[in-house]
Structures are given as C-alpha cells and as structure tokens.
N, C-alpha and C positions, 0 to 999 in steps of 0.2 A: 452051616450055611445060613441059618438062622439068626447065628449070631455076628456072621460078618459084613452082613446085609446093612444091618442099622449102623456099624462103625462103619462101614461104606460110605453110606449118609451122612456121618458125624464128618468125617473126613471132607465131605465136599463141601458141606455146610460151611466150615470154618476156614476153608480156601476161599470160599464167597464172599465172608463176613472182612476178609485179609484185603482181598480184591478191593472190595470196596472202598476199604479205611485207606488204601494205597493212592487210589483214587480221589479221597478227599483228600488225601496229604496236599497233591501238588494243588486241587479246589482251594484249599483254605491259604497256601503258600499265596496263590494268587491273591486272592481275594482278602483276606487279611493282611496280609501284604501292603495291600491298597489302603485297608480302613487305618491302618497304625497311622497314615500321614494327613486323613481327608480333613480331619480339620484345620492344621498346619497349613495346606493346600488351600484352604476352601478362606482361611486368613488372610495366607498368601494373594488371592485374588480380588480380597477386598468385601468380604461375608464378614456382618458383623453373628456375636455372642446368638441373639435369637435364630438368627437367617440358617445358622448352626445347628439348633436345638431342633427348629423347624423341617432344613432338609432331612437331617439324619433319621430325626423321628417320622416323617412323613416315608421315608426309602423303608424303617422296618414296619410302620404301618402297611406296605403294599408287600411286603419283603414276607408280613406272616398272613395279613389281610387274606391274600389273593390265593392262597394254600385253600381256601374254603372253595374257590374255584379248580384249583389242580385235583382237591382229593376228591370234589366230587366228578370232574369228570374222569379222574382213574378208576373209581368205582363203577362205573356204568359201563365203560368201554373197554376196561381190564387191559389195556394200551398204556401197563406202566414204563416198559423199556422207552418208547417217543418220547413218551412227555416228561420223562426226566431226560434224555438223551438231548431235546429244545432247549430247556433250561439251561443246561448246562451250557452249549454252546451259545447261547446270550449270553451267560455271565462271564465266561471268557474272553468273550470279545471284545465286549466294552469298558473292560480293566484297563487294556493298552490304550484306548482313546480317550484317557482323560490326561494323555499326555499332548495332547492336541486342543483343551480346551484354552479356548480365549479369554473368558471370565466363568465367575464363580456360576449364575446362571446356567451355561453351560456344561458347569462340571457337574453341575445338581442334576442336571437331566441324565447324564449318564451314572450317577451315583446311585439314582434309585432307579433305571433300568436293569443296572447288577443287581440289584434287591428283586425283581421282579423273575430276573434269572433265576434266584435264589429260590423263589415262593414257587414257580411252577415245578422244580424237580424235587423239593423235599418231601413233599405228601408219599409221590409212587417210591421212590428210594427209599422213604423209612416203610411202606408196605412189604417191600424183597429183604430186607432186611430182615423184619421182624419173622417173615418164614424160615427163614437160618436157625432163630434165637432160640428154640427150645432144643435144638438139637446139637447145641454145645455149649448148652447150661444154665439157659434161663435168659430172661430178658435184658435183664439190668447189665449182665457180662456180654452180651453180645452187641450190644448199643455202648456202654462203656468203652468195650475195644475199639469199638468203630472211632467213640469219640474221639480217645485217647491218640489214635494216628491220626485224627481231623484237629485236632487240637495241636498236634507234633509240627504239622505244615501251617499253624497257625504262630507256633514260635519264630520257624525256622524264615518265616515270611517277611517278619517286621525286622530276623536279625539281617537279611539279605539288605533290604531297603536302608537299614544305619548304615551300613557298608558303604554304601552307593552314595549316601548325603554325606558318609566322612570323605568319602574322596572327592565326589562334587559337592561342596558344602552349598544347600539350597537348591538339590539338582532335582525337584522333583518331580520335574518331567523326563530323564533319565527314567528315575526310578520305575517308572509309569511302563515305561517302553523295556525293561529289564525283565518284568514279569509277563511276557511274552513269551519267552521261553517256556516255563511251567506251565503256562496256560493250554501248551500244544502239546507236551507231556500227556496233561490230565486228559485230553481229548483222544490220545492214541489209544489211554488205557481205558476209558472207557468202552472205545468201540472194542477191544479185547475183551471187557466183564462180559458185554452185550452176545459177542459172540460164541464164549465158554458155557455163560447160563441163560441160554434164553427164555424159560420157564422156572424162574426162582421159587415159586408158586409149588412146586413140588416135591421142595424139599420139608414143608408141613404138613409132616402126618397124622399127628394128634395135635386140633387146633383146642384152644380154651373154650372150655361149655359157659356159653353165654347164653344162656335163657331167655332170651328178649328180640325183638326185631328190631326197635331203636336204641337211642342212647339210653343209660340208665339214669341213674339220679346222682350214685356217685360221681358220675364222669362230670356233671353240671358243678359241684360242690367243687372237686378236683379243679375244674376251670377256675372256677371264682379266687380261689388260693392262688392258684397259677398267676392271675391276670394282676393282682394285689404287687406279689414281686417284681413284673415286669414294669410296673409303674414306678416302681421306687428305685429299678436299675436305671442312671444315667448310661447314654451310648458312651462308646468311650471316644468317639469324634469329639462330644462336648467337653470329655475328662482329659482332652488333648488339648482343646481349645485353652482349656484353662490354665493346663502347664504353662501355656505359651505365651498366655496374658497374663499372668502373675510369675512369671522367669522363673520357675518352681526346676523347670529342665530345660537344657541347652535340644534344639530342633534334635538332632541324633541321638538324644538319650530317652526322648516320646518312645519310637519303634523299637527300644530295648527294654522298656517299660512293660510294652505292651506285648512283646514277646516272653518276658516272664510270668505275665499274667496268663499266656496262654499254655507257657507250661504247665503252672499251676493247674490251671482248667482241664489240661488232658491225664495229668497224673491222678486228680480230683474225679474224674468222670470214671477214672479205671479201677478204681477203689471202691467209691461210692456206688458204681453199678452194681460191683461182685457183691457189694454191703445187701444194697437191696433186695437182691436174689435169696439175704439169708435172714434179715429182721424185717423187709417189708421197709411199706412210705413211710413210718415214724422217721428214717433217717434224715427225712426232710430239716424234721423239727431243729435239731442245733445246729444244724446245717445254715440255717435259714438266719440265724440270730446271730453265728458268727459272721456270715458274707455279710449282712446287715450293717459291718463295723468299716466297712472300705468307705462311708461318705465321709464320713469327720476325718478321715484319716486322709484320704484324697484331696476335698477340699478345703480344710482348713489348717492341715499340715503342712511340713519341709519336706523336704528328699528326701530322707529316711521312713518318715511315717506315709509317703507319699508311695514308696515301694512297698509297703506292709500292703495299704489299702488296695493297691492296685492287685494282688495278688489274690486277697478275699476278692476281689470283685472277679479276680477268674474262676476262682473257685465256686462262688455262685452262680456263676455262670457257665461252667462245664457241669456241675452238679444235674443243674436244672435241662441243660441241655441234654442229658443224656438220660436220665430218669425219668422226663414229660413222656417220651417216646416209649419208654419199658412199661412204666405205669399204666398208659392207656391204652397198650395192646390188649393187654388182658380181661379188659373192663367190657367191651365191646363184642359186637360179632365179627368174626373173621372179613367177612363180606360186608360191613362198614369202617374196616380199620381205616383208609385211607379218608376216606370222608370226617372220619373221627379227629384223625390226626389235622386235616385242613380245617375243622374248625375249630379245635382247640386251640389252634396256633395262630389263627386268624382273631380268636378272643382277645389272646397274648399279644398280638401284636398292635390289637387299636388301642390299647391299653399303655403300651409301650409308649405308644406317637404322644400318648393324651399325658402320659407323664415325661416325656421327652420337652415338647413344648413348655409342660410346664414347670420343670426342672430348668431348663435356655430362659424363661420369664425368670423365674425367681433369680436366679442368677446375677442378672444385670440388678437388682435388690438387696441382695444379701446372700454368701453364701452359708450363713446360720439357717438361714428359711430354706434353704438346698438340700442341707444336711437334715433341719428337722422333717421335711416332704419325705427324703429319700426312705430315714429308717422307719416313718410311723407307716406307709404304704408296705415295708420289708415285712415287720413285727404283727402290722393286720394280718396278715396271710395263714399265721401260725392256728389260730382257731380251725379255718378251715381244713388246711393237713389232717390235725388231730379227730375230724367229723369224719375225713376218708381213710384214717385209719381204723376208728371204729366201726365204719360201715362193712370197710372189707373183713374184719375180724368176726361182726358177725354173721355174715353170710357164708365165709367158711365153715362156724361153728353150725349153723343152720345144715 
C-alpha cells in the first residue's frame, strides 16, 4: 500500500505534466504560428527595420515585464487556475484579429496584446507545473517535457502557415484566420486540465528546503546571467525582417525556417533538461557559447549558414527556456516560486526590449555592429552561470 500510493502520484503527476505540454502544443501552434510571419506582416503593412525592433521588443518587454505582476498576484491569491486560464484566452483571441488589421499600427496593438496574454498565465502555469516536477524526476525533465511538446506546436505552427502562403502566395491574412482553429482546440483542453486537476498544488509532497523567507543572492546572480543572454537574443520577427530585406529567403521558406528552429528548440529543451537534473547549471556554460554563434551566421550569411544559425538560435532558446523555470524552483521558497518566476522573467524581459531596440538601431548601421552587440552581450553571461554554479556547489557541500 505503501508502495503504490507514491507510484499513484508519479502516475498522475506525469498525466498532468502530458496535459499540459498537449496544451501548449496547440498555444504555441497558435501563437508561433503567428510570430514566424509578424515581421513579413508588419513589412507588408508598411513598418520600417526600427518600428520592427521596437514593436517586437516593446510586446516581450510586457510579454515577461508583466509576469512580476501575474506571479505576484498568484502568490497572494493562490488563484492560479484564473489567472492562467485569462491569459490564455487573451492570447487566443487576438492571433485571429490580426487578420483584420488595417495598418501596421494596428497590428502592433494586437501583437503585444498576445504578449500580454502570454505574461499573465506563465507565472501560475509554470507554479502547477513545477508541483508535478519532483515527482517524475526532477525539474529540468519535467519543464523539458513540457517544453519539448510547447516547442513541437511551435514547429508544426510555422510549417501550417508556409502551406497557407504556398497556396496563397502573400496570403497573410488567411493565415491569421487558419489559426483559429488551434486556438479553440487549446481552450477545450484547457478547460479539461482545469477540470481533471483542480489542486495541482498537491501533488508536492516533499518541496525543496529553502532556508530563507526572500529571494536569495543566487537567484539575483542567476538573473544577471539570465538577463545578459536575452539582450544579445535578436526576436526572430527582426531575424525575419531581415531574411526579407536582404532576399536571404523567399516569404514561405521564413516559417520553415523558423519551424526548424523550433524543432531544434524542443529536442534541445528535452535533453538539456534531463542534462540538468544530472550535472546541474554548468550545462549552461557551452550551451551558451554555442547558441552565441546563430548572429554571424544569421546575419551575415547565405541560406545555408543562415539555416545553421537559425537553429542555434532555437537551441538557445528552448535551452533557456526550459532550464530558467527548473533552476529557479529550487533556489526559492515554495510559497515565493510564482513571484520568483514573474520576476525573473520580468528582468529577462526589460532586458530583452533594451537589446531588441538596440539590436533594430544598430541594424539599420551595420550588421557587423549587430553581430558584435549580439555575441559580446551572449559570452558576458558566462561569468555569471559559473558564480551560480559555484554557489549552489557550495551550499550543497555545506
């Protein structure tokens, strides 16, 4: 009895974590979907290179920004099924209406509405999650799996929409109104997670011994590294922009691009998670120095080296994505994770806009000054990793 009690748990745990990932398939099908085109789109409507750098950066601005607002009020109100359940249905919604916008203006308001989507349900969602994660096998495999299927609907999203512009060539309001479908998918299965687990919260029975009321000092160091990378990532709206103004790819081969990147990024998340769970954040480190090699390769290359880069740069970015979430559960108190999580991401994210923009500036300059921005922001980051890998090494051994 003893013993079938906690595989009980392991069992429903990992239905939950499945649920989830199933659920972000068709989220990301949508919503990545949408970004493989938005600067094509945002072209299309007459947005020059900055106005580009600007929206994009200004939508993950609010996109991780506003996470410091979600996770602090999931922590107070423990009201995570809502307030990821609002989010969600804002970002659904407003995918299909940018098949209705009239100018680029237009399309921005709703571009970073979806980002807005985005920011109020990831705080409580990665809180239920991270209560699954020790109970079928550590953090870094249970955020990994998750990514891995959030990342699968982020391929399968961008190869949907090349389909759609190969048969309407330039049809990108089509495409807009195509992902309509998934959108009301993902919203069925949600209200089904909602109503399977309504207390995700008890599937963690042994939470991590955090000695501390606030955040620690790692978790600060942790940021600073964090926030370095996300400056020297270009969005890939601007890494589209650019295909498009240098004829680097014909319009339908951007969202086939960008759906291998996302490959890369879910295979990378599913690996690198289970890594984590066994050597710890060092894996960061050549992690960090490979993805680092997608700017030169993106923007100063051909087709060929242009699909190399664009691959590292998924890879650094489902790495990251799925590793910030496993790393900083554990640093924290249980009862500050989601607060933890919205402001770490909120760090990430003003960080992001501040090198988005100035990624879109240099641009229109030089893409030599692009590349040297992108990787000396990448390669700063590395000091920091190695300070939280030492820290957490020693307080183990402590």
């Amino acid at each position: 009895m003893n013993v079938a009690r906690p595989q009980a748990v392991s069992s429903r745990a990992f239905r939950f974590v499945l649920l989830v990932g199933v659920m972000s398939f068709f989220a990301d099908f949508v919503y990545e979907g949408s970004r493989s085109i938005i600067g094509p789109y945002l072209a299309f409507l007459g947005a020059g290179a900055l106005a580009v750098g600007v929206i994009t950066g200004f939508g993950e601005l609010l996109g991780y920004g506003l996470r410091l607002v979600s996770g602090r009020l999931s922590d107070r109100t423990r009201q995570f099924w809502p307030i990821t359940i609002a989010g969600y249905v804002l970002q659904m919604a407003v995918v299909p209406l940018l098949a209705l916008a009239g100018s680029w203006q237009v399309a921005a308001l709703l571009i970073v509405l979806e980002r807005v989507g985005k920011a109020t349900r990831n705080p409580p969602r990665d809180v239920m999650l991270s209560h699954a994660a020790k109970q079928i096998g550590g953090f870094g495999w249970a955020f990994g799996l998750h990514e891995a299927l959030d990342q699968f609907g982020a391929l399968v999203g961008p190869l949907a929409i090349a389909g759609v512009l190969a048969v309407r060539h330039g049809g990108y309001r089509l495409a807009f109104v195509v992902l309509a479908a998934p959108a009301a998918i993902m919203l069925a299965i949600l209200l089904v997670a909602r109503l399977l687990y309504p207390r995700p919260e008890e599937m963690e029975t042994n939470p991590p011994d955090v000695r501390t009321e606030g955040l620690p000092r790692v978790f600060w160091i942790y940021l600073g590294g964090s926030a370095l990378v996300a400056m020297g990532f270009a969005d890939f709206p601007l890494i589209a922009f650019h295909f498009h103004r240098a004829g680097t790819l014909s319009p339908t081969m951007i969202p086939i691009f960008y759906a291998t990147a996302m490959g890369v990024s879910g295979l990378g998340s599913l690996v690198f998670g289970r890594l984590f769970d066994r050597v710890g954040i060092g894996v960061l480190v050549p992690l960090t120095v490979v993805s680092a090699l997608f700017a030169p390769l993106v923007f100063l290359g051909g087709f060929w080296p242009a699909l190399v880069g664009v691959s590292l740069w998924g890879l650094g970015m489902g790495v990251h994505e799925s590793i910030v979430p496993a790393a900083v559960a554990p640093m924290v108190p249980m009862h500050r994770r989601a607060s933890a999580y919205g402001l770490f991401t909120a760090g990430y994210g003003v960080f992001w806009f501040l090198g988005s923009v100035a990624i879109g500036g240099l641009y229109g300059l030089s893409r030599g000054a692009v590349v040297a921005f992108s990787m000396v922001c990448e390669l700063a980051a590395i000091p920091f990793i190695l300070r939280v890998r030492r820290q957490i090494t020693s307080a183990r051994v402590a």
